[in-house]
N, CA and C atoms of all chains as a GROMACS GRO file, in nm:
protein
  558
    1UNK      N    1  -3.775  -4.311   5.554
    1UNK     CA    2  -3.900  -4.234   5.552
    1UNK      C    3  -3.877  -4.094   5.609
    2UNK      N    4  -3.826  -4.080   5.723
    2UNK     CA    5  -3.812  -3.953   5.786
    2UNK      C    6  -3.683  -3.921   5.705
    3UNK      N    7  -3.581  -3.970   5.653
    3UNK     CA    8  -3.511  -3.905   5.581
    3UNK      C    9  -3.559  -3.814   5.426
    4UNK      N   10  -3.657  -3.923   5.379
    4UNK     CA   11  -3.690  -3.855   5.266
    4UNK      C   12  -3.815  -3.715   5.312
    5UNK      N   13  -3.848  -3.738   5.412
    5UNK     CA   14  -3.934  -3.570   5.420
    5UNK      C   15  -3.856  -3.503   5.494
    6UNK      N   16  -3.738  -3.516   5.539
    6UNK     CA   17  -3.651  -3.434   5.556
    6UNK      C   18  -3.572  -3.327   5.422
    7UNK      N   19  -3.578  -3.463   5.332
    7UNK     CA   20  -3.514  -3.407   5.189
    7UNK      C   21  -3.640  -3.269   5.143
    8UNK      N   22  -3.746  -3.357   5.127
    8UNK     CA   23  -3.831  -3.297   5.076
    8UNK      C   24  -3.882  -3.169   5.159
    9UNK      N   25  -3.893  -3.137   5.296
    9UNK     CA   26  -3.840  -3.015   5.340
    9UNK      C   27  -3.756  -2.912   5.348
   10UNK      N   28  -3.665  -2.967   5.264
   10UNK     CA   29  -3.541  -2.875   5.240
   10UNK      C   30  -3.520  -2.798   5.085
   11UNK      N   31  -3.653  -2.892   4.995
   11UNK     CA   32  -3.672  -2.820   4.826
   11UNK      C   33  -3.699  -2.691   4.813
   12UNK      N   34  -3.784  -2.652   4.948
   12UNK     CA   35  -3.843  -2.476   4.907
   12UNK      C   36  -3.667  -2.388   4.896
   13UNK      N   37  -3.580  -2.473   5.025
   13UNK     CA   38  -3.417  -2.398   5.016
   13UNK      C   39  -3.371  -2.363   4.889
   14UNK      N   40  -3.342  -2.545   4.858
   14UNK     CA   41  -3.254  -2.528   4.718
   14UNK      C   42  -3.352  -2.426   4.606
   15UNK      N   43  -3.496  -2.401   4.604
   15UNK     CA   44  -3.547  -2.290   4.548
   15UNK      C   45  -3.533  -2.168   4.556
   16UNK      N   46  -3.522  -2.153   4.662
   16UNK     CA   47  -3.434  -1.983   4.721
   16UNK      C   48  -3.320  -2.008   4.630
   17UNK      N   49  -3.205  -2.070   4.661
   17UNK     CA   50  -3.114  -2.086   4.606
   17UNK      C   51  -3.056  -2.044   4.468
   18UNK      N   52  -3.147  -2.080   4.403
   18UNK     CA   53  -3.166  -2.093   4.253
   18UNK      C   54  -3.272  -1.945   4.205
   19UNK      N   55  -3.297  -1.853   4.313
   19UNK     CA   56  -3.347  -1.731   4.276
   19UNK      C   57  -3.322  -1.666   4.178
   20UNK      N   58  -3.160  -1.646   4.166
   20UNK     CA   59  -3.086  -1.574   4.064
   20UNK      C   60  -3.140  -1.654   3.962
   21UNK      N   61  -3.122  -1.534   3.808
   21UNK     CA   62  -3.146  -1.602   3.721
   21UNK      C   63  -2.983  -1.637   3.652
   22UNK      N   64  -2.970  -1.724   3.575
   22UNK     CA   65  -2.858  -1.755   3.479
   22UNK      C   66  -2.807  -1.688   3.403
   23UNK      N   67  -2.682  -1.656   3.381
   23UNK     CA   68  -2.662  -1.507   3.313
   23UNK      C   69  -2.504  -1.550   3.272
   24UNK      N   70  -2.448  -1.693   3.348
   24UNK     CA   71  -2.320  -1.708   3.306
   24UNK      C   72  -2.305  -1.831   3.193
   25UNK      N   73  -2.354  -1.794   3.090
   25UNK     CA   74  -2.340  -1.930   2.989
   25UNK      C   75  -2.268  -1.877   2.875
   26UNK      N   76  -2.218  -1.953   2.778
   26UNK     CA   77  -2.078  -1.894   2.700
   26UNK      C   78  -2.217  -1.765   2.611
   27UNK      N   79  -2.307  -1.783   2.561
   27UNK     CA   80  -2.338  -1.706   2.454
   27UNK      C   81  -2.388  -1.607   2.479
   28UNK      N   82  -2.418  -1.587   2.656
   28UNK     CA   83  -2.442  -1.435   2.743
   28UNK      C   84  -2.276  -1.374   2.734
   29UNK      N   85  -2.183  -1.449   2.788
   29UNK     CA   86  -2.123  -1.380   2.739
   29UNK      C   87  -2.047  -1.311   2.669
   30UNK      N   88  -2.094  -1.428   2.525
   30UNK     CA   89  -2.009  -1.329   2.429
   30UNK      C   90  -2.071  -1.168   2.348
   31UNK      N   91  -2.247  -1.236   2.395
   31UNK     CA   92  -2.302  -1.105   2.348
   31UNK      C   93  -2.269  -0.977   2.450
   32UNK      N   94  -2.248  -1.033   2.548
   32UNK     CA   95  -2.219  -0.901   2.596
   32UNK      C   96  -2.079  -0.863   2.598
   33UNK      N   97  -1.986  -0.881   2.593
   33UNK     CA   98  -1.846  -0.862   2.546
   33UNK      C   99  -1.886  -0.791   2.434
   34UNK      N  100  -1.976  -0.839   2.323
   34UNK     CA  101  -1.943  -0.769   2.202
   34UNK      C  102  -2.035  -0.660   2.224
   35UNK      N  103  -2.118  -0.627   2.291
   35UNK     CA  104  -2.152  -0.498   2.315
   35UNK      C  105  -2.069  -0.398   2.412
   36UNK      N  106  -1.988  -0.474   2.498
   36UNK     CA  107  -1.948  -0.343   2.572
   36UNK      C  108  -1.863  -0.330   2.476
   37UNK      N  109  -1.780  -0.436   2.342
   37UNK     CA  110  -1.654  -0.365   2.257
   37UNK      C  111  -1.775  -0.254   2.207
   38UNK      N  112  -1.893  -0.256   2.170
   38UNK     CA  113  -1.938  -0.171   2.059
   38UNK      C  114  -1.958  -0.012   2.124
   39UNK      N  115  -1.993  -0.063   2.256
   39UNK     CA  116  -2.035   0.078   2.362
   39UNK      C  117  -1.959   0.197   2.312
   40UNK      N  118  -1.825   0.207   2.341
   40UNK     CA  119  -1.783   0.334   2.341
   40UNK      C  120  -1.761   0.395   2.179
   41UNK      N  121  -1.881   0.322   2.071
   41UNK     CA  122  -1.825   0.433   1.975
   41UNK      C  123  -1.977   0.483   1.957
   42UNK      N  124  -2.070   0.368   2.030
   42UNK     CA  125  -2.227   0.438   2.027
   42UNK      C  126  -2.246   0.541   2.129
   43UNK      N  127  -2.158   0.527   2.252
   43UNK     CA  128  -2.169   0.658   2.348
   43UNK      C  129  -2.156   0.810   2.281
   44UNK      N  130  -2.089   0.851   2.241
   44UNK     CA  131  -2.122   1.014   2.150
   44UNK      C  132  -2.229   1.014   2.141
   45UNK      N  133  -2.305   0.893   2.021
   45UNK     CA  134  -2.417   0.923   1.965
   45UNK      C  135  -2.533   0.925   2.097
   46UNK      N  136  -2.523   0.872   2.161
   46UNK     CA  137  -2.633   0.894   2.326
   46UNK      C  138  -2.575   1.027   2.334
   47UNK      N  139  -2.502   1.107   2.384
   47UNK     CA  140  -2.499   1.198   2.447
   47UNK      C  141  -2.526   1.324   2.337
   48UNK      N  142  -2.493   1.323   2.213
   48UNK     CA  143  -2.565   1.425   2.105
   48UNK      C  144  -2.671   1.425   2.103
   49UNK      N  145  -2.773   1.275   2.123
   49UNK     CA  146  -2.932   1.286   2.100
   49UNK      C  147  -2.959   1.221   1.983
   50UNK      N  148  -2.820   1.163   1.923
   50UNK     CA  149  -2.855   1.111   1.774
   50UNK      C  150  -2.911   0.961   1.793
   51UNK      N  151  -2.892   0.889   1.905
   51UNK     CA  152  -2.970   0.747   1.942
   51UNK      C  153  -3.022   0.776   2.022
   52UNK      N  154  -3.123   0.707   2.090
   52UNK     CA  155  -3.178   0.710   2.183
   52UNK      C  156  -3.224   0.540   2.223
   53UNK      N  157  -3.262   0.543   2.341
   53UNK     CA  158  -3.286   0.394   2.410
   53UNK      C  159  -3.443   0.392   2.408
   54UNK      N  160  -3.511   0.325   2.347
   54UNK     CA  161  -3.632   0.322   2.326
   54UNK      C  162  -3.648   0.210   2.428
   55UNK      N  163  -3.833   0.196   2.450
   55UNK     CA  164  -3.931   0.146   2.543
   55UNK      C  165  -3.920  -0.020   2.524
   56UNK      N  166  -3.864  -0.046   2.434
   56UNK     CA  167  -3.844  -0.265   2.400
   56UNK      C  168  -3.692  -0.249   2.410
   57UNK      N  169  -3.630  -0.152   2.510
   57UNK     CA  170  -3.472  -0.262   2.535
   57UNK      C  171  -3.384  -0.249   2.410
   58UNK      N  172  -3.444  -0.171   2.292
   58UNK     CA  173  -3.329  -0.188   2.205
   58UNK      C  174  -3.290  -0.054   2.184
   59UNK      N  175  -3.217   0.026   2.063
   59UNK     CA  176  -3.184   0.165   2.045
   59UNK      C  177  -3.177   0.188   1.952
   60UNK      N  178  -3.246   0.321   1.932
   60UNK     CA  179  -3.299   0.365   1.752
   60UNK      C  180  -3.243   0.548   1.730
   61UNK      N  181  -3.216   0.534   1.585
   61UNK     CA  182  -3.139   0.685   1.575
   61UNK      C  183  -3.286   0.752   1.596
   62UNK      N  184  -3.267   0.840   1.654
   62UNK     CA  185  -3.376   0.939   1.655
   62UNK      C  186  -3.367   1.116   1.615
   63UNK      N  187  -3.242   1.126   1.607
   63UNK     CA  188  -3.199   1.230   1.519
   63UNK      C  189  -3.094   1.277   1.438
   64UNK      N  190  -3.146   1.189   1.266
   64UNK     CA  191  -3.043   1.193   1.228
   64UNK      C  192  -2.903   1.281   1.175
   65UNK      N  193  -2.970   1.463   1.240
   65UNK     CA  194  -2.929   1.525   1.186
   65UNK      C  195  -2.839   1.567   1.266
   66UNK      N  196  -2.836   1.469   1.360
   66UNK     CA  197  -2.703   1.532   1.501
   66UNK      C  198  -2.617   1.467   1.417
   67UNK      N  199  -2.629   1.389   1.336
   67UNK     CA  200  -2.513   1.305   1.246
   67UNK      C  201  -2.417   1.378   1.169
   68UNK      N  202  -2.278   1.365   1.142
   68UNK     CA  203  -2.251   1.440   0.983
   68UNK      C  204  -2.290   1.338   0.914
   69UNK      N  205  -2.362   1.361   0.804
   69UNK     CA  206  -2.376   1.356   0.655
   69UNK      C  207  -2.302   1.200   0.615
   70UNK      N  208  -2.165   1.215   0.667
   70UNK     CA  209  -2.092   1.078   0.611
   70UNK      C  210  -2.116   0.981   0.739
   71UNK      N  211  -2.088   1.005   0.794
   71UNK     CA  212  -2.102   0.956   0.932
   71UNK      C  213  -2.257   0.846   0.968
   72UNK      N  214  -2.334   0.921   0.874
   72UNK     CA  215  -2.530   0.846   0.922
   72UNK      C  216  -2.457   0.703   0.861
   73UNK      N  217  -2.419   0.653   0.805
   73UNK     CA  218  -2.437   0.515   0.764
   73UNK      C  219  -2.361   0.395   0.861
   74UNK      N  220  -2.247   0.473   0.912
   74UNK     CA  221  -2.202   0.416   1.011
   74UNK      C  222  -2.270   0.374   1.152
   75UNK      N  223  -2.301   0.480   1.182
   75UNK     CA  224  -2.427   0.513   1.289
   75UNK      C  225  -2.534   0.385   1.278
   76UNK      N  226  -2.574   0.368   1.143
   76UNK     CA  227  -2.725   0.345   1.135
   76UNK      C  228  -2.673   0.197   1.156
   77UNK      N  229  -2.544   0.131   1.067
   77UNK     CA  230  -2.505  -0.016   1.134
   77UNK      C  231  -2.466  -0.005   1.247
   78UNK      N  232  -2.421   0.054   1.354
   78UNK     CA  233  -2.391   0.071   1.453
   78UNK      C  234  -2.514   0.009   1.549
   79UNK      N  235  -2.656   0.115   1.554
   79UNK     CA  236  -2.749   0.058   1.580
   79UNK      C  237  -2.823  -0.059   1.566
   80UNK      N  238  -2.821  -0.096   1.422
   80UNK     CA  239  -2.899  -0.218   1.380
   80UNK      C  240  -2.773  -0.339   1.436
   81UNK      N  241  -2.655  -0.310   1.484
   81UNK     CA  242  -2.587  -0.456   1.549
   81UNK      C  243  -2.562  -0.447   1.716
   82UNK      N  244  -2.601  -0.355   1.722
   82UNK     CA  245  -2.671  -0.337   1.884
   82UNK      C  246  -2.783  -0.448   1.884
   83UNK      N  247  -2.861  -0.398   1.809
   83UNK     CA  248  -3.033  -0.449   1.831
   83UNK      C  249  -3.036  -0.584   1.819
   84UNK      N  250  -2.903  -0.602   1.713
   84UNK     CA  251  -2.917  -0.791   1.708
   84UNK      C  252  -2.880  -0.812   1.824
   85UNK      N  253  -2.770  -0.752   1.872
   85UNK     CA  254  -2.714  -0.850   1.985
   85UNK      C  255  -2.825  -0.828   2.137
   86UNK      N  256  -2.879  -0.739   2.135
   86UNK     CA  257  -2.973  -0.714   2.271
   86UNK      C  258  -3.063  -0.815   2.245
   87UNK      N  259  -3.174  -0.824   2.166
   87UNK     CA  260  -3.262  -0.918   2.038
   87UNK      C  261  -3.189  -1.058   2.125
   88UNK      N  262  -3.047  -1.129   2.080
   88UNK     CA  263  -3.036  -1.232   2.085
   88UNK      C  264  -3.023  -1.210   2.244
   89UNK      N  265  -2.976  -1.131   2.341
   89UNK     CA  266  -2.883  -1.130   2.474
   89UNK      C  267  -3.055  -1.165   2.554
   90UNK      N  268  -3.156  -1.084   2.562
   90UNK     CA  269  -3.292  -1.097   2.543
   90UNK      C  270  -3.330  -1.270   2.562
   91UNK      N  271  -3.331  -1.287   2.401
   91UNK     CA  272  -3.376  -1.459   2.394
   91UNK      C  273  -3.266  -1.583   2.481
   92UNK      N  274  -3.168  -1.543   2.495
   92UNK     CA  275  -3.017  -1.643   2.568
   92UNK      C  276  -3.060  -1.609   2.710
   93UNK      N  277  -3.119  -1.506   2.770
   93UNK     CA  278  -3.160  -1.512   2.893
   93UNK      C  279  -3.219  -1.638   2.898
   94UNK      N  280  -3.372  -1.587   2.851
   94UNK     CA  281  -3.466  -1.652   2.869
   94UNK      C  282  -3.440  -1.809   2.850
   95UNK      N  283  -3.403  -1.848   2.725
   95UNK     CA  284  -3.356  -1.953   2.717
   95UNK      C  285  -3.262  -2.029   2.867
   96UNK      N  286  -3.215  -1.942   2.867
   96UNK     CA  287  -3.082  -2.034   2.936
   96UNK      C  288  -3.141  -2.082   3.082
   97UNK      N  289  -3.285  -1.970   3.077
   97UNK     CA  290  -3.304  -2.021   3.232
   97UNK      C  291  -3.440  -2.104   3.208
   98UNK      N  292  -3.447  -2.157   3.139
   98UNK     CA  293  -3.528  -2.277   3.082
   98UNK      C  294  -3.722  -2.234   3.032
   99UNK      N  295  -3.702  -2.082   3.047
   99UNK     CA  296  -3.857  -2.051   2.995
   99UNK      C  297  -3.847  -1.947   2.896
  100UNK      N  298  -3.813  -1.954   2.757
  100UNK     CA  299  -3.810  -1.936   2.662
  100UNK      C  300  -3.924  -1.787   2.641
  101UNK      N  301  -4.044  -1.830   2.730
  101UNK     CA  302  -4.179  -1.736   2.716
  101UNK      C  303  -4.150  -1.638   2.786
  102UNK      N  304  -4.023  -1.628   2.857
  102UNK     CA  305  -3.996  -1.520   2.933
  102UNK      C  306  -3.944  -1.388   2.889
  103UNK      N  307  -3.928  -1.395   2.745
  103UNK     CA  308  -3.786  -1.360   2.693
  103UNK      C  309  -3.866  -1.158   2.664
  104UNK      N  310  -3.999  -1.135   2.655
  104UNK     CA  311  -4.082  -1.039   2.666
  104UNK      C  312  -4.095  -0.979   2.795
  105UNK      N  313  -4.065  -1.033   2.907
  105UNK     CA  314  -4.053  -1.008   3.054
  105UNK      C  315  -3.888  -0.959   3.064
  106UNK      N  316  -3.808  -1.033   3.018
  106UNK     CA  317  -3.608  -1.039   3.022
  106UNK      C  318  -3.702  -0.880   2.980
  107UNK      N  319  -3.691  -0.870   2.837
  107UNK     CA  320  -3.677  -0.737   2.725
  107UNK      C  321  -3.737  -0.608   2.804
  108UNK      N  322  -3.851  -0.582   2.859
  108UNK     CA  323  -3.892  -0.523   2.971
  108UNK      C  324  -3.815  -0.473   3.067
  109UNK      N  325  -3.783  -0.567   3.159
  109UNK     CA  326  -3.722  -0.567   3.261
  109UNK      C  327  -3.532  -0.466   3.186
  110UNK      N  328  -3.483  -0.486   3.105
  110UNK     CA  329  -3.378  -0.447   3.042
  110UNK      C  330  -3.416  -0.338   2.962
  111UNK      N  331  -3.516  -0.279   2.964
  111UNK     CA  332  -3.600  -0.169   2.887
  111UNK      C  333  -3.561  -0.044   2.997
  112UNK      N  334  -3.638  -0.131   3.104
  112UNK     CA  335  -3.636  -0.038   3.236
  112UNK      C  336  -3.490   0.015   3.300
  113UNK      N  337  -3.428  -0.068   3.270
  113UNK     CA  338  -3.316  -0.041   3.360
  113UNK      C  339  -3.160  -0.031   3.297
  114UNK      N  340  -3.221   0.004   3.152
  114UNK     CA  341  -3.103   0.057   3.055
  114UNK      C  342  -3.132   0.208   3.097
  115UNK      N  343  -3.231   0.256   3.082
  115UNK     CA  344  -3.319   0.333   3.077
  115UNK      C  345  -3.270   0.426   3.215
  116UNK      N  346  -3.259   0.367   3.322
  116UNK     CA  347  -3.267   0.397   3.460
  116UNK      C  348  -3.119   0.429   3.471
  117UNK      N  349  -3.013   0.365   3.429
  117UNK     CA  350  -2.889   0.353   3.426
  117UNK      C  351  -2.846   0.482   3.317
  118UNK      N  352  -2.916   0.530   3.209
  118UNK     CA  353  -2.890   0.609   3.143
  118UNK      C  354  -2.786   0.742   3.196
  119UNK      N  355  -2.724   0.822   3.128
  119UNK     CA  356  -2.643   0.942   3.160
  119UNK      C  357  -2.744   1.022   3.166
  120UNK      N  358  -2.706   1.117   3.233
  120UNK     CA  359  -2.804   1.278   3.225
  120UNK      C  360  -2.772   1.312   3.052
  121UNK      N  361  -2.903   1.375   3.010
  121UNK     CA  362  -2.834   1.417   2.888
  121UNK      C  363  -2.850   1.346   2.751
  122UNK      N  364  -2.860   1.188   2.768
  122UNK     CA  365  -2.904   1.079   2.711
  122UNK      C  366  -3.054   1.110   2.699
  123UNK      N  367  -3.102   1.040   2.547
  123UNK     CA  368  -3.270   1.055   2.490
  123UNK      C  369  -3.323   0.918   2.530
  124UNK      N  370  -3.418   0.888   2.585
  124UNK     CA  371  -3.502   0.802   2.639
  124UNK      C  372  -3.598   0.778   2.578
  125UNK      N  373  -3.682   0.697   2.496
  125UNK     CA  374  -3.826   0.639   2.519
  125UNK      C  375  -3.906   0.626   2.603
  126UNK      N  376  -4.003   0.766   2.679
  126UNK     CA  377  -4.076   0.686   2.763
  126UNK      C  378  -4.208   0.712   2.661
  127UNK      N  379  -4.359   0.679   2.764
  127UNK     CA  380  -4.467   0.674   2.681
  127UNK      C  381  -4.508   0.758   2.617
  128UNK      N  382  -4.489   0.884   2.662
  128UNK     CA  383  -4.506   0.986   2.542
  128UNK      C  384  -4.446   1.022   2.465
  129UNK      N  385  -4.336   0.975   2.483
  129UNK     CA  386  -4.249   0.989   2.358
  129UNK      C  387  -4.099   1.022   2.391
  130UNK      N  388  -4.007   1.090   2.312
  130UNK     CA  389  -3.844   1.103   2.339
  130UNK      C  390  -3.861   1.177   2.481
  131UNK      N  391  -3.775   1.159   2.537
  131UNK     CA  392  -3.751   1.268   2.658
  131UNK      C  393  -3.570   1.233   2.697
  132UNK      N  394  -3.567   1.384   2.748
  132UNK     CA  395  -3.396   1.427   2.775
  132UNK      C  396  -3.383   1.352   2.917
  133UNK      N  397  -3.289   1.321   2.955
  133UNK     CA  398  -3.300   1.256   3.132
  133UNK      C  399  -3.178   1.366   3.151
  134UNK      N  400  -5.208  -4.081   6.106
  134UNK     CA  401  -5.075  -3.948   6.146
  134UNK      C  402  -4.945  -3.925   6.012
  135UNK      N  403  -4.920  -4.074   5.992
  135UNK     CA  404  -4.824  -4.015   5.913
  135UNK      C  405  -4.908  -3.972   5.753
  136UNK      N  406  -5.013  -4.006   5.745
  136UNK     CA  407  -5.068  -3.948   5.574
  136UNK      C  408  -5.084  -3.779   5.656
  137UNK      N  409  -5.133  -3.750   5.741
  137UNK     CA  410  -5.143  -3.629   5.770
  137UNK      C  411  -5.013  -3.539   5.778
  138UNK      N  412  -4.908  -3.601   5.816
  138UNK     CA  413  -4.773  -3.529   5.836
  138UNK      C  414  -4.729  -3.512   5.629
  139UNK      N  415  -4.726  -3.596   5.550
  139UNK     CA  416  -4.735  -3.641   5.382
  139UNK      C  417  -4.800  -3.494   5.341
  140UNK      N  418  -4.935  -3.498   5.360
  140UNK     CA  419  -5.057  -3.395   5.323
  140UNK      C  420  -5.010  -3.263   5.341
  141UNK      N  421  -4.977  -3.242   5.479
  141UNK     CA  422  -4.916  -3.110   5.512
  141UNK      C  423  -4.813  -3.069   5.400
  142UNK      N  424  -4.693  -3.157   5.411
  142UNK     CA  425  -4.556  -3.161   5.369
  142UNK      C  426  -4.571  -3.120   5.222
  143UNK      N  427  -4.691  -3.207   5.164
  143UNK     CA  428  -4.693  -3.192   5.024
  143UNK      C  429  -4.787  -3.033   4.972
  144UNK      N  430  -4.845  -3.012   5.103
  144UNK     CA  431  -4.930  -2.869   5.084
  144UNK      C  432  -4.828  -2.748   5.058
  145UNK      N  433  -4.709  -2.734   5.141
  145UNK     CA  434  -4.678  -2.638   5.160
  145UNK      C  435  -4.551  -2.650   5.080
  146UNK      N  436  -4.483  -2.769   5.013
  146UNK     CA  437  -4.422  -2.780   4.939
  146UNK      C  438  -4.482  -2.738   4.778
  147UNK      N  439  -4.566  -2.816   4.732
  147UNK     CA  440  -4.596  -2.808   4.594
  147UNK      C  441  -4.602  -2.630   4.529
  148UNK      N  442  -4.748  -2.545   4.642
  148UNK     CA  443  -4.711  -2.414   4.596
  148UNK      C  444  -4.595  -2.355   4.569
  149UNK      N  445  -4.486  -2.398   4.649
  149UNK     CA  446  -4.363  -2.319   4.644
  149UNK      C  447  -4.267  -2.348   4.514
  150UNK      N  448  -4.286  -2.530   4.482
  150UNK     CA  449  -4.266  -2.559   4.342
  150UNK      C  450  -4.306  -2.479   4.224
  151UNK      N  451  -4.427  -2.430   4.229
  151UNK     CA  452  -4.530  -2.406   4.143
  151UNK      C  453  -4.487  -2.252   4.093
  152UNK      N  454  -4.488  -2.191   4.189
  152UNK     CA  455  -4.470  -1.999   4.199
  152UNK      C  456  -4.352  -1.980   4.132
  153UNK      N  457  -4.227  -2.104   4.151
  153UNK     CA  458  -4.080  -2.058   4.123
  153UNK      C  459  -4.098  -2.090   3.986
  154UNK      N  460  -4.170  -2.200   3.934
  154UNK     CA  461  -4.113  -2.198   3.785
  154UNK      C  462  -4.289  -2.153   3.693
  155UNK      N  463  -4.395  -2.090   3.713
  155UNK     CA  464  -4.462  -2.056   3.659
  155UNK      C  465  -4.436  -1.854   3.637
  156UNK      N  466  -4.423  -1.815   3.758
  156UNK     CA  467  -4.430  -1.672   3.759
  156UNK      C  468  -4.269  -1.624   3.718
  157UNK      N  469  -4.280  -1.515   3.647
  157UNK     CA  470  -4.169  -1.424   3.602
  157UNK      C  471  -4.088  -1.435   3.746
  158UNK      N  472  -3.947  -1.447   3.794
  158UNK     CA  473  -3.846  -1.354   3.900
  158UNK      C  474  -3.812  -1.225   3.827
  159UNK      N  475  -3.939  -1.084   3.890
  159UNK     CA  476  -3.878  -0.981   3.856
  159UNK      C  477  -3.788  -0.947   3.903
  160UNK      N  478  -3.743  -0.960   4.039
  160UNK     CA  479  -3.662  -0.944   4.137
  160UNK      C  480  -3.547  -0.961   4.059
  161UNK      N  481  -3.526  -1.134   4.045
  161UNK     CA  482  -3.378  -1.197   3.990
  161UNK      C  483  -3.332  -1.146   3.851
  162UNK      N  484  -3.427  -1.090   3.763
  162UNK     CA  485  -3.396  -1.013   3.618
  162UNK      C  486  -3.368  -0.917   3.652
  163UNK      N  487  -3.408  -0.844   3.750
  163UNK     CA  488  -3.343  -0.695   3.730
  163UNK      C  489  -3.221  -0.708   3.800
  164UNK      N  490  -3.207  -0.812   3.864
  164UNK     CA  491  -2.998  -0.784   3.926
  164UNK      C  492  -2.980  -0.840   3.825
  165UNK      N  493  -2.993  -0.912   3.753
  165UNK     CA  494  -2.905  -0.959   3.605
  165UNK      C  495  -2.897  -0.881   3.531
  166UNK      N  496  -3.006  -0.788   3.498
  166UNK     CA  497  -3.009  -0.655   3.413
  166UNK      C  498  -2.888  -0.590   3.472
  167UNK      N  499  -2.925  -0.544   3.589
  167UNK     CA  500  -2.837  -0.465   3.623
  167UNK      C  501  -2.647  -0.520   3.590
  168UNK      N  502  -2.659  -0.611   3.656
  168UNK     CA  503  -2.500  -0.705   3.626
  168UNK      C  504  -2.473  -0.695   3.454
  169UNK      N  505  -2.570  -0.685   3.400
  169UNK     CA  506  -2.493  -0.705   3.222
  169UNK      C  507  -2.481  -0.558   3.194
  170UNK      N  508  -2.532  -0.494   3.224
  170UNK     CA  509  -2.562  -0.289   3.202
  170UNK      C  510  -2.440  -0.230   3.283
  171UNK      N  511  -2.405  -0.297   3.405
  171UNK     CA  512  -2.323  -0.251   3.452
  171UNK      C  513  -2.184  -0.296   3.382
  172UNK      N  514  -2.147  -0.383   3.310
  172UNK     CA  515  -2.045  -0.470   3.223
  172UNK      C  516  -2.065  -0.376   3.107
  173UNK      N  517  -2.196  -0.415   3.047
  173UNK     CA  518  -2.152  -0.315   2.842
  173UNK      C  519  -2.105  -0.211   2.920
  174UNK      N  520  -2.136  -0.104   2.953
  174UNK     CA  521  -2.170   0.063   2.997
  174UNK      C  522  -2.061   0.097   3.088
  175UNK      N  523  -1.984  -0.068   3.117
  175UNK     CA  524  -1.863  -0.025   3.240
  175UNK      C  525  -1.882   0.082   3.356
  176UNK      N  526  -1.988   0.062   3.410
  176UNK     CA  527  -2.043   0.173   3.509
  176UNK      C  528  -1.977   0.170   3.679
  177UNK      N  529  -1.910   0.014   3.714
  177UNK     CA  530  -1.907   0.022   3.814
  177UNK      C  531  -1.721   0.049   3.821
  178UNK      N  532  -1.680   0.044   3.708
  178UNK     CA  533  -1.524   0.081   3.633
  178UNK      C  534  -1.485   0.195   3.676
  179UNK      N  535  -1.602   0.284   3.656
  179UNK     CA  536  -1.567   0.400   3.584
  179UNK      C  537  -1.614   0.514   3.797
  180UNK      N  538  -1.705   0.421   3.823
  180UNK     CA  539  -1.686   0.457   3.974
  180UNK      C  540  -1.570   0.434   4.032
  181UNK      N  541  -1.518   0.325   4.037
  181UNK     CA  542  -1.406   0.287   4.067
  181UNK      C  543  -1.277   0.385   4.063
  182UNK      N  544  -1.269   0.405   3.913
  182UNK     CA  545  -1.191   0.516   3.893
  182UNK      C  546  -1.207   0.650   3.920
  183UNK      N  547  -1.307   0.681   3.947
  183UNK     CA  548  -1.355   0.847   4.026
  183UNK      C  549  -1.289   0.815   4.206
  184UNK      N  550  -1.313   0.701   4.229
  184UNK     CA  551  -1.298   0.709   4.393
  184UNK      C  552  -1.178   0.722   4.366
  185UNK      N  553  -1.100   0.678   4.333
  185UNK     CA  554  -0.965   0.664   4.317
  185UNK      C  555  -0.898   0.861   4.291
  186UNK      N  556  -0.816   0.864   4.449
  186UNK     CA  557  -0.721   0.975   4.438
  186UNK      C  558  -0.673   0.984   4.293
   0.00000   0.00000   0.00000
């Protein structure tokens, strides 16, 4: 008896414990492996102004004319396999840490602090619209 | 005495059940944010290599 409300005094711990969220499961990290391989050929395009990190966590060309000409199509898959993999990195959070409904809170929270982490110089999404950081 | 010691135990336990798996950890997402941003973007690499003579 006194052992088991001993146990049961000690649940709020193992809750602390378990604060962190989950972030080490194989399919976190292969999405993110395959984004940092993708990083350094989307970095130019951040620092020209030709992507930018928009307000949902993902990244959209926003000017395509910082592009050459041959170059936009590359670019434009470049972006759209970013977005899958953030999109899925997003839902594998949430998932993995067993509330699926979270995955709009993950996207947020990774909105903010792509965002925050940004280079000087880099185009941003905030609410009014593009801005230079 | 002992349903009263139960009552307590289960008072101040259950909320704490409740808060951890109903409410968002903004706290715990943004060091994970941070930990995966700092990996794609290689940010804490690239400090590394500035300190470095």
């Amino acid at each position: 008896m006194r052992k088991l409300l001993t146990l049961l005094l000690m649940l709020p711990l193992l809750a602390l414990a378990a604060a962190d969220l989950e972030i080490n499961t194989p399919a976190i990290s292969a999405l993110q492996s395959s984004m940092q391989t993708r990083h350094p050929q989307l970095a130019p395009y951040y620092a020209s102004g030709a992507v930018g990190l928009t307000r949902d966590g993902l990244v959209a060309v926003r000017d395509a004319t910082a592009v050459p000409l041959k170059d936009r199509q590359a670019v434009n898959s470049l972006v759209s396999a970013e977005n899958t993999d953030r999109n899925a990195l997003y839902k594998e959070i949430s998932v993995a840490n067993g509330h699926p409904e979270w995955e709009a809170e993950v996207r947020a929270t990774f909105a903010q602090r792509w965002m925050q982490k940004a280079q000087a110089g880099w185009w941003v999404q905030e609410a009014g619209g593009w801005a230079k950081k | 005495m002992k349903h009263w010691i139960w009552l307590a135990a289960a008072g101040l336990i259950l909320p704490a059940c409740v808060t951890i798996n109903i409410y968002f950890p903004a706290a715990a997402a943004e060091k994970a944010a941070d930990k995966i941003i700092d990996e794609v973007w290689q940010l804490k690499q690239d400090q590394d290599k500035e300190a470095q003579p």
